[in-house]
C-alpha positions in Angstrom: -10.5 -15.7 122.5 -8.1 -13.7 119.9 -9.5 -14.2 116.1 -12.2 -15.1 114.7 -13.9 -18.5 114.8 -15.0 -20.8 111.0 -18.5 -21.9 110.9 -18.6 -24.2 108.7 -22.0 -25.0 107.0 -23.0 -21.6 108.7 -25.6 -20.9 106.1 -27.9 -24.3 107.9 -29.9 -23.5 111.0 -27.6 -24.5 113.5 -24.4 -22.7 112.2 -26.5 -19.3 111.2 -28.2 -19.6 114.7 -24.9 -20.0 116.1 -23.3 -17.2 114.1 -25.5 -14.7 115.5 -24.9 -15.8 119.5 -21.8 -15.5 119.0 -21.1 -12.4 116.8 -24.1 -10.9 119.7 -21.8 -11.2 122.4 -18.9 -9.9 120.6 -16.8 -12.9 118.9 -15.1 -12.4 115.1 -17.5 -15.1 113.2 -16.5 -16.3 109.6 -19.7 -18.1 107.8 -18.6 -20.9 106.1 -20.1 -22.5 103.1 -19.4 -24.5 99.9 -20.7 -21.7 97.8 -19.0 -18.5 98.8 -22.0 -16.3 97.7 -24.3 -18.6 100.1 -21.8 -17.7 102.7 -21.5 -14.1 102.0 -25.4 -13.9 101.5 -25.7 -15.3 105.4 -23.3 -12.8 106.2 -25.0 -10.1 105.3 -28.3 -11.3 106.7 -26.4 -12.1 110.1 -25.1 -8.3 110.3 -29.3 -7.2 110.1 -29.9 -8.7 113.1 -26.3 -8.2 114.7 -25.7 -4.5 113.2 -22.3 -3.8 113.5 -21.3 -7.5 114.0 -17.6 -9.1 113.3 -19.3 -11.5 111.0 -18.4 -12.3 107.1 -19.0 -14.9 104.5 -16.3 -16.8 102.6 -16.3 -20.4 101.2 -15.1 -23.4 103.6 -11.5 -23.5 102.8 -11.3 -19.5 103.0 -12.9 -19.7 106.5 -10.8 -22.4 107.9 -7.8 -20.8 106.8 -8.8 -17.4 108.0 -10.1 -19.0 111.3 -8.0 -18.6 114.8 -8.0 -21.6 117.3 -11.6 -23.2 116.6 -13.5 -24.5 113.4 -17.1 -25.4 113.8 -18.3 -28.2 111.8 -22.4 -27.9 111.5 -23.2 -30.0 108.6 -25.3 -32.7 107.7 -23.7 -36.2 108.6 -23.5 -37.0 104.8 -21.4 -33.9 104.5 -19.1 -34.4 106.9 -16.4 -36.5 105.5 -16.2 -34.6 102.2 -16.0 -31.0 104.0 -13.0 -32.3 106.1 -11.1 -33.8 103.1 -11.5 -30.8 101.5 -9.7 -28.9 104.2 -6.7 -31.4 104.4 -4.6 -28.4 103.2 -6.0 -25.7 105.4 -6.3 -27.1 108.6 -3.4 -26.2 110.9 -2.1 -28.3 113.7 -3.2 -25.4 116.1 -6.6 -25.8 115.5 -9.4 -27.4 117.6 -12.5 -28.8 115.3 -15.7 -28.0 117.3 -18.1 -30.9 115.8 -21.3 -30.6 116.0 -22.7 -33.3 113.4 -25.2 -36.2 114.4 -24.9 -39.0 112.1 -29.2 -39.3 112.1 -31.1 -41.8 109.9 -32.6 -39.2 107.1 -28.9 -39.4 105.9 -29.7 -42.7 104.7 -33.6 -42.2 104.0 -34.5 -43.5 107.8 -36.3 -41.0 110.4 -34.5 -38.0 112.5 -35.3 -39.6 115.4 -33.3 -42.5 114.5 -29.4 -43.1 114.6 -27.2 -44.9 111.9 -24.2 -46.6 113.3 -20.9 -44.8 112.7 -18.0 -47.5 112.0 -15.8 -45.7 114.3 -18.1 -44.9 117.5 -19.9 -42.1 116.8 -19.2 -38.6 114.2 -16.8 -36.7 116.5 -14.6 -39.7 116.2 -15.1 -40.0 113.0 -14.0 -36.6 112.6 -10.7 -37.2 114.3 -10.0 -39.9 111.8 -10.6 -37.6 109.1 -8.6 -34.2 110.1 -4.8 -34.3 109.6 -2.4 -35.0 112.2 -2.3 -32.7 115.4 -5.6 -31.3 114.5 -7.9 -31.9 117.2 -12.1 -32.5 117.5 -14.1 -31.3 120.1 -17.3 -32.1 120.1 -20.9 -30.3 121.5 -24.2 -28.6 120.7 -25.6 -31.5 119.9 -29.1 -30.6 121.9 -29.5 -26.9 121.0 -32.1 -25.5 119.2 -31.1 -24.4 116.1 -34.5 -22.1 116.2 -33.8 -20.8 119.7 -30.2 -19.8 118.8 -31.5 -17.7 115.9 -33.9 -15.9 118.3 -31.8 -13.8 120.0 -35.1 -12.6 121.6 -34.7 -15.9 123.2 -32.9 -16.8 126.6 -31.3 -20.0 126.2 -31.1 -21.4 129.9 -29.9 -24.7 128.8 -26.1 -26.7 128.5 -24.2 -28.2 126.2 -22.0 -31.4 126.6 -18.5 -31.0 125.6 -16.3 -34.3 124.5 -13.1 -34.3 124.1 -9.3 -36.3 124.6 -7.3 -32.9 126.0 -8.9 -31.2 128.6 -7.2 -28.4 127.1 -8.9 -28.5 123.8 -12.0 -29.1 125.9 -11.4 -25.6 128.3 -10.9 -23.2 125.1 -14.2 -24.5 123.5 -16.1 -23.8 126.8 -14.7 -20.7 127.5 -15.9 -19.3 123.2 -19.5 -21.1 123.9 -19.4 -19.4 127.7 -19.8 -16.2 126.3 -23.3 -17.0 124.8 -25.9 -15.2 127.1 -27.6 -18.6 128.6 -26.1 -21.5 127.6 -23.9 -23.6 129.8 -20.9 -25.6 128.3 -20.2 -28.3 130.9 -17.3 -31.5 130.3 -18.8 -34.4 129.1 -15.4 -36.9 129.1 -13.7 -38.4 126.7 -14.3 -38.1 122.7 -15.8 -41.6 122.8 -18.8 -40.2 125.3 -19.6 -38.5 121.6 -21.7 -41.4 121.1 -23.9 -40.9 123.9 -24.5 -37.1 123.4 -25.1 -37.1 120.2 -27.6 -39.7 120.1 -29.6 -37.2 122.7 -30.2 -35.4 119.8 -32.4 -37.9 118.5 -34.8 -38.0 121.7 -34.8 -34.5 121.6 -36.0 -34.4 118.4 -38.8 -37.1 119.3 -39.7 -34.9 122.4 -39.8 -31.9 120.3 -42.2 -33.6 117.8 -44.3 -35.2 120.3 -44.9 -31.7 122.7 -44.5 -29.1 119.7 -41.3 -27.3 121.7 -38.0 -26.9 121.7 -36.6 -28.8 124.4 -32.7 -28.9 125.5 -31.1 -30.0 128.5 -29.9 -28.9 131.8 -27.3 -30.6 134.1 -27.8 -30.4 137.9 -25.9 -30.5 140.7 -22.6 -29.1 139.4 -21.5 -25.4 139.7 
């Protein structure tokens, strides 16, 4: 994929973990963050264990603006609608919005294993109704390991579900996440199946807690 690719709320596990995949196997990566210093501080730390990386730090609206096809959002659910009103102005209609938030119950002082309902269906739709027009969401990596993804010692040998309205926007997203060493990007239907992958992320959570690991999942009987 030409460009570099926004991760926004790159300086939390799952978008620093993500970072250095990517920026490991070659992709431009632009750490986002609401504090530009956090996000150049991230940077820095990504390109010690990526020497020689395509990988710098700039705050949110910088990112998205300097960002090709795909911005990934990996924030916390409480975050999620004011980072995407903030970039109201910088998103372009050629964009695809990778989301990757779980609305989980700590948002709201509950338990990570537990869910809080989202008014529209589930985040990724939620998303949708908050990036301008002919911006589209794509969502996924709801069941990695932030932990594993930092450990680049790590072989992943697990998939991701992708949801999504355009197959389209679906196909560009698997082919960036394909080129992570492991990890398996496979369809997961329309952006309303959100709902479903994204509460796996609270059973994972609960297996995790329960057998000390960090478990993820794999799809059979597809190619």
């Amino acid at each position: 994929m030409p460009g570099p690719v926004a991760i926004l709320g790159g300086t939390g596990q799952l978008g620093f973990g993500l970072a250095l995949r990517l920026a490991h196997a070659g992709t431009g990566v632009i750490i986002g963050s609401r504090d530009a210093a956090r996000a150049e501080e991230a940077a820095h730390r990504a390109l010690g264990a990526v020497p020689g990386g395509d990988i710098r730090g700039l705050a949110n609206d910088e990112a998205t603006a300097a960002a090709a096809q795909v911005v990934v959002l990996a924030v916390p659910f409480s975050s999620q609608a004011a980072t995407l009103k903030g970039l109201a102005e910088v998103l372009r209609e050629d964009q695809i919005v990778l989301d990757a938030t779980v609305p989980l119950a700590p948002a709201i002082g509950g338990k990570p294993t537990q869910l809080v309902g989202v008014w529209q269906g589930s985040a990724a739709q939620q998303a949708q109704s908050l990036v301008p027009k002919g911006v589209r969401v794509v969502s996924g990596l709801h069941t990695l390991s932030a932990d594993l993804l930092a450990d680049l010692e790590h072989p992943l040998d697990q998939d991701t579900l992708i949801c999504g309205d355009r197959k389209a926007d679906k196909q560009v997203v698997i082919e960036l996440l394909s080129v992570i060493d492991g990890l398996r990007a496979v369809d997961g239907g329309r952006l309303e199946q959100s709902r479903i992958a994204e509460s796996l992320t609270a059973m994972l959570i609960g297996v995790n807690i329960r057998h000390k690991t960090h478990a993820g999942i794999r799809i059979t009987g597809i190619e």
